[in-house]
C-alpha positions in Angstrom: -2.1 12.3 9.8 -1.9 8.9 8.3 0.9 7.4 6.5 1.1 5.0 3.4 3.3 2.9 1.8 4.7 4.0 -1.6 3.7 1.9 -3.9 6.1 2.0 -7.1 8.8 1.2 -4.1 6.6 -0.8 -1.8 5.1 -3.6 -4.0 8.0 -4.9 -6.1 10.5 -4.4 -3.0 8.1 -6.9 -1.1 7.8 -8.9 -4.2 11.6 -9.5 -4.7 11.6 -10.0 -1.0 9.4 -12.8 -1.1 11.1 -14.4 -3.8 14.2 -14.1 -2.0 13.4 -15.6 0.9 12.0 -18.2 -0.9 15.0 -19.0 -2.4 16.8 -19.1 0.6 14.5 -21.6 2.3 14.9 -23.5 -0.2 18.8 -23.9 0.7 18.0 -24.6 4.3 15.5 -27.2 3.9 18.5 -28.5 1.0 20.8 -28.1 4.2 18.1 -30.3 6.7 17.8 -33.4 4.1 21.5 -33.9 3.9 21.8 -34.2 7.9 18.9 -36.3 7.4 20.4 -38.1 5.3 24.1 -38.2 7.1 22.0 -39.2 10.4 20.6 -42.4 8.4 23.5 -43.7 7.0 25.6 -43.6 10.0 22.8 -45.2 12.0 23.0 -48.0 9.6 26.6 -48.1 9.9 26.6 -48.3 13.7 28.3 -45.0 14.3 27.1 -43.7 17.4 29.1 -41.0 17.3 28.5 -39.1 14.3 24.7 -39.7 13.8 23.6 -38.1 17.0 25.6 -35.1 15.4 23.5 -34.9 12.3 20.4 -35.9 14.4 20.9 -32.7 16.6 21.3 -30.5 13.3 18.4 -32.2 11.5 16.1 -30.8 14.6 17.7 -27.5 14.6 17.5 -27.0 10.7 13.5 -28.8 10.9 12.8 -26.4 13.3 14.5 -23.1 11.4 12.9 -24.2 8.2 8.9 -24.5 9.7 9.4 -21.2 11.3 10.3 -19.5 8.0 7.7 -21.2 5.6 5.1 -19.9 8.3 7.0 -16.5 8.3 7.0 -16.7 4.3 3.0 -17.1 3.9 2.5 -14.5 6.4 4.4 -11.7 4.6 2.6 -12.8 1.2 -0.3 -12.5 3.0 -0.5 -9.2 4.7 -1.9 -5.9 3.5 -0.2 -2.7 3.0 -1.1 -1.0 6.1 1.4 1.7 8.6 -1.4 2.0 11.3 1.7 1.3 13.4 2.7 4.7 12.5 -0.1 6.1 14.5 -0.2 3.9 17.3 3.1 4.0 19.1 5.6 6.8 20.3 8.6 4.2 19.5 9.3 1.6 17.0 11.1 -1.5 17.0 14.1 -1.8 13.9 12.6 -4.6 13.1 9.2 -2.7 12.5 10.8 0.1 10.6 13.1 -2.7 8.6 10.1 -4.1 7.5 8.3 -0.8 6.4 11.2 -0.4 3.6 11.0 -3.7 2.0 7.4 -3.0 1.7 5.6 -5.6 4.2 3.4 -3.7 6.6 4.8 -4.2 10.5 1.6 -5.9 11.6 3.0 -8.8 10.3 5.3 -9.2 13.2 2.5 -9.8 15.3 2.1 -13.4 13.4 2.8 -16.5 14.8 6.0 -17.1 13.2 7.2 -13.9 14.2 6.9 -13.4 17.7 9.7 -12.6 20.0 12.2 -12.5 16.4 14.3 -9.8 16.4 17.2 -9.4 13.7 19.0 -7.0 16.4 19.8 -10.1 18.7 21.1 -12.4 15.7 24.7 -11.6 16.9 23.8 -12.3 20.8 22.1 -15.7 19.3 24.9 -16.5 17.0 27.2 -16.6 19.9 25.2 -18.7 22.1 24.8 -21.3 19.4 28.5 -21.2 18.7 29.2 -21.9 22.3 27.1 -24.4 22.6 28.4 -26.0 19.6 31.4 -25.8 21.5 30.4 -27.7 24.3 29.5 -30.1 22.4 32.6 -30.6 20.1 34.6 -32.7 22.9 31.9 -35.7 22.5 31.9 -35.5 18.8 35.5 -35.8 18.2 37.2 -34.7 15.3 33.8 -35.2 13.5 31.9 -32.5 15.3 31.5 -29.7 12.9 29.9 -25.6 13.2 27.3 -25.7 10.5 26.4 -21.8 9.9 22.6 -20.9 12.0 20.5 -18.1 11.0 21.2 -17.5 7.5 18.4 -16.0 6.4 18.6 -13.6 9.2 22.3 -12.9 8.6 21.1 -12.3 4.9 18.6 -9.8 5.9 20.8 -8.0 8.3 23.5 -7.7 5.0 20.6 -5.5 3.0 21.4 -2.2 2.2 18.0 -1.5 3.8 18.9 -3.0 7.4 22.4 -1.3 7.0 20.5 2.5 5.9 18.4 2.0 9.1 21.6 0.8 11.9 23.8 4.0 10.5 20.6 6.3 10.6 19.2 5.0 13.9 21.5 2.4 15.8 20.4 -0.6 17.0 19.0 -1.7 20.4 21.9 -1.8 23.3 23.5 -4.6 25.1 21.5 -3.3 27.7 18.6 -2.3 26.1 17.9 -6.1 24.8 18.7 -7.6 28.3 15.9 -5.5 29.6 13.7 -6.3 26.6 13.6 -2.8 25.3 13.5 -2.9 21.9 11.1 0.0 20.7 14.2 2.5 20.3 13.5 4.4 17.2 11.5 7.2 18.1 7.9 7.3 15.4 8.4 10.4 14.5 11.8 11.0 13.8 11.1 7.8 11.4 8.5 9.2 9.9 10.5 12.6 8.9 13.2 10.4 7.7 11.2 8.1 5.7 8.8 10.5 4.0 12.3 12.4 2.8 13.6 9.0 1.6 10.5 8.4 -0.3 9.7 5.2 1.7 6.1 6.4 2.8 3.4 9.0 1.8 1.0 11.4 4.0 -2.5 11.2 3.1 -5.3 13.9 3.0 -7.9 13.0 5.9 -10.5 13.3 3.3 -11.6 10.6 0.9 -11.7 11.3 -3.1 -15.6 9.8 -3.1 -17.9 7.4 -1.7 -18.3 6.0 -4.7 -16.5 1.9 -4.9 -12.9 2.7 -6.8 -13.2 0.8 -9.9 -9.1 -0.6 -9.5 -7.9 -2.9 -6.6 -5.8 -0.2 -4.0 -3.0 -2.0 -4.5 -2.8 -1.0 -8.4 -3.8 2.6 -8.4 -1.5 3.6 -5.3 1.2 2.2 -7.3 -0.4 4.4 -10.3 -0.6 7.5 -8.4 3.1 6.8 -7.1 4.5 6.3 -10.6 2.5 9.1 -11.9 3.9 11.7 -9.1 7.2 10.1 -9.9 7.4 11.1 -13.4 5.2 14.6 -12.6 2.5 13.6 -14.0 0.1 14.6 -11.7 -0.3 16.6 -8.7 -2.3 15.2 -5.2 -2.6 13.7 -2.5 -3.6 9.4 -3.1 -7.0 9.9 -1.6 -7.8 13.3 -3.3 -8.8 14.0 -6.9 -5.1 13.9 -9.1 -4.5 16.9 -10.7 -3.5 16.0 -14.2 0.0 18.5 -15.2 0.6 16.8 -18.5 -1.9 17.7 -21.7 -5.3 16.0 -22.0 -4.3 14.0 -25.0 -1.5 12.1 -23.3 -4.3 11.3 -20.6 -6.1 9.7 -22.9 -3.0 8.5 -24.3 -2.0 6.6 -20.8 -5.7 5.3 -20.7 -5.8 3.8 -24.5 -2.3 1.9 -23.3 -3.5 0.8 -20.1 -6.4 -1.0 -21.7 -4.1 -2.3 -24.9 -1.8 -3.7 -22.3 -4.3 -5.2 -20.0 -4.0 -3.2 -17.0 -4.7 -4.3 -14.4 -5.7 -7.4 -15.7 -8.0 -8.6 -12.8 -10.1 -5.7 -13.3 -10.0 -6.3 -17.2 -10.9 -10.0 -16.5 -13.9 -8.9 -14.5 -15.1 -6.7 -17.2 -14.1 -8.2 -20.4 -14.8 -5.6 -23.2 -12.9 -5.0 -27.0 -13.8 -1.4 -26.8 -11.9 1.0 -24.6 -13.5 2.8 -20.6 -12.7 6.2 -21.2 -14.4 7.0 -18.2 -12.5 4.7 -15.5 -9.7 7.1 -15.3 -11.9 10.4 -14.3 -12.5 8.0 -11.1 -9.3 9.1 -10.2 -7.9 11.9 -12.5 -9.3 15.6 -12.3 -10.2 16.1 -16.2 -10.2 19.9 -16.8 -11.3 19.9 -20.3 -14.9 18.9 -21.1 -13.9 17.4 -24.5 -14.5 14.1 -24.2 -10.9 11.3 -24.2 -12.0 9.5 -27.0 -12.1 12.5 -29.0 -8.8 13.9 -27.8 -6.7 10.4 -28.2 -7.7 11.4 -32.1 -4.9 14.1 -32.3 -1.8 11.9 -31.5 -1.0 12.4 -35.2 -1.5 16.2 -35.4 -0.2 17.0 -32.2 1.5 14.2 -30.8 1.5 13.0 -27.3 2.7 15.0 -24.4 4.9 13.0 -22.2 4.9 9.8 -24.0 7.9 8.4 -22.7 7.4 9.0 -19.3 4.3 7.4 -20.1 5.6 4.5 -21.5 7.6 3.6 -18.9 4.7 4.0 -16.2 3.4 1.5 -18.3 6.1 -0.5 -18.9 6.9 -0.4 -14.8 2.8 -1.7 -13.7 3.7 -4.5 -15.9 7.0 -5.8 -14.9 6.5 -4.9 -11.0 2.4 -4.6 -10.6 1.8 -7.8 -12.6 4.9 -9.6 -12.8 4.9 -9.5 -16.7 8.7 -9.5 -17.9 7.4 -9.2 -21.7 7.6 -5.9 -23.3 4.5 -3.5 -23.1 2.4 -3.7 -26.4 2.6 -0.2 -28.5 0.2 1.6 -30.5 -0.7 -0.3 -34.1 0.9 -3.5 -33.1 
């Protein structure tokens, strides 16, 4: 069995991750200019005490900060793949920590990455301190404890890190001496996150040979909204079975093209006139009248579902294409 990400939770989650880390760097490199800074003005003033201080920090922080831009590009970079899931009888936290804020555990294996391990922040934390401590004596009453490995300490303080250390503990004393970190056994993970909604099974079989019309990234987070709301019924890479009426299919394809969605696809195929057919890529049409025809009793009938619909649509904007304008309506 293979396992994939879920992609209404998956893609913004990574998204807002990004951004957040981001932001973060941002205060650390703020954080490596001002003991830049303090380390050039006391060298002008001749203190020989106090600018080998910031000097020493000004590394430490140079250092931190190169790490975590290369970090940052990998994550944006990666796909959305749990091969992992398959591969190993045990899991790092670190591994499974990534998995639910939606950046696939391959990433770990980056530069940047390797040997980083958010369970040993406290072990870390304590060695710097010391050492700071040793140091203090030379410095005077100048020398100072600058706090070290925010951004860790930050992603140890999400509620995802904390749902995975009640649920599954972290590594040992012991355990990390030795360098055994894999503790989490796969496949009580997998249980656990397929109940929390984190990941999805996938049928072996594919839906067609046929080249999907829609990046993967866009119609898993379809599918996943579409399930969410019981829309439809399947597995990702099997036909959907459509559980709403026909008309509010053709209702979800008339806003998906009035709304632009998704707009690289639209942009490669630039057309005033609506692609009924796109859809039936993906969708299991029962009926054999054709969408066009049924999106031309909204008015008698109305539209099954059209909420729910709405806010699928509303959701692919804001989180698929980072859109925070409303979704356009019918007859604007």
């Amino acid at each position: 069995m293979r396992y994939y990400f879920q992609s209404f939770k998956a893609i913004p989650k990574r998204r807002k991750t990004v951004a957040e880390l981001v932001e973060l760097l941002k205060i650390e490199e703020a954080t490596r200019d001002a003991f830049d800074k303090n380390a050039q003005e006391d060298l002008e003033k001749g203190d020989k005490v106090k600018a080998p201080m910031w000097l020493g920090y000004w590394k430490d922080w140079e250092s931190y900060c190169s790490a975590w831009k290369t970090r940052i590009e990998s994550i944006s970079q990666s796909d959305y793949n749990l091969n992992l899931l398959d591969a190993h009888e045990k899991i790092t936290i670190e591994e499974a920590f990534c998995i639910l804020i939606g950046i696939t555990p391959d990433a770990l294996d980056e530069v940047g990455f390797l040997n980083w391990r958010l369970s040993e922040v406290p072990r870390f934390l304590k060695i710097y301190r010391e050492r700071l401590d040793e140091q203090r004596p030379h410095y005077g009453e100048v020398g100072i404890m600058p706090t070290f490995l925010n951004i860790e300490q930050h992603l140890r303080g999400t509620k995802e890190y904390k749902q995975l250390v009640r649920e599954f503990g972290e590594p040992s004393d012991e355990e990390t001496l030795a360098e055994e970190f894999e503790t989490i056994d796969t496949q009580e993970f997998i249980e656990w996150a397929l109940k929390m909604r984190w990941i999805m099974p996938t049928e072996p079989h594919l839906r067609t040979s046929r080249k999907p019309p829609w990046d993967l990234d866009f119609s898993q987070m379809l599918h996943s909204l579409l399930t969410k709301h019981k829309l439809i019924d399947g597995e990702f890479r099997s036909k959907w079975e459509w559980l709403s009426s026909e008309n509010s299919m053709a209702y979800l394809v008339e806003m998906l093209h009035l709304n632009n969605l998704p707009s690289r696809w639209h942009s490669d195929h630039p057309r005033t006139t609506i692609n009924w057919g796109t859809i039936l890529h993906y969708v299991d049409k029962k009926s054999s009248s054709p969408l066009r025809n049924l999106a031309r009793s909204y008015g008698k009938r109305g539209v099954e579902n059209q909420n729910l619909i709405n806010q699928v649509i509303q959701t692919l904007l804001s989180d698929y294409e980072n859109n925070p304008l409303p979704m356009k309506e019918l007859g604007e």
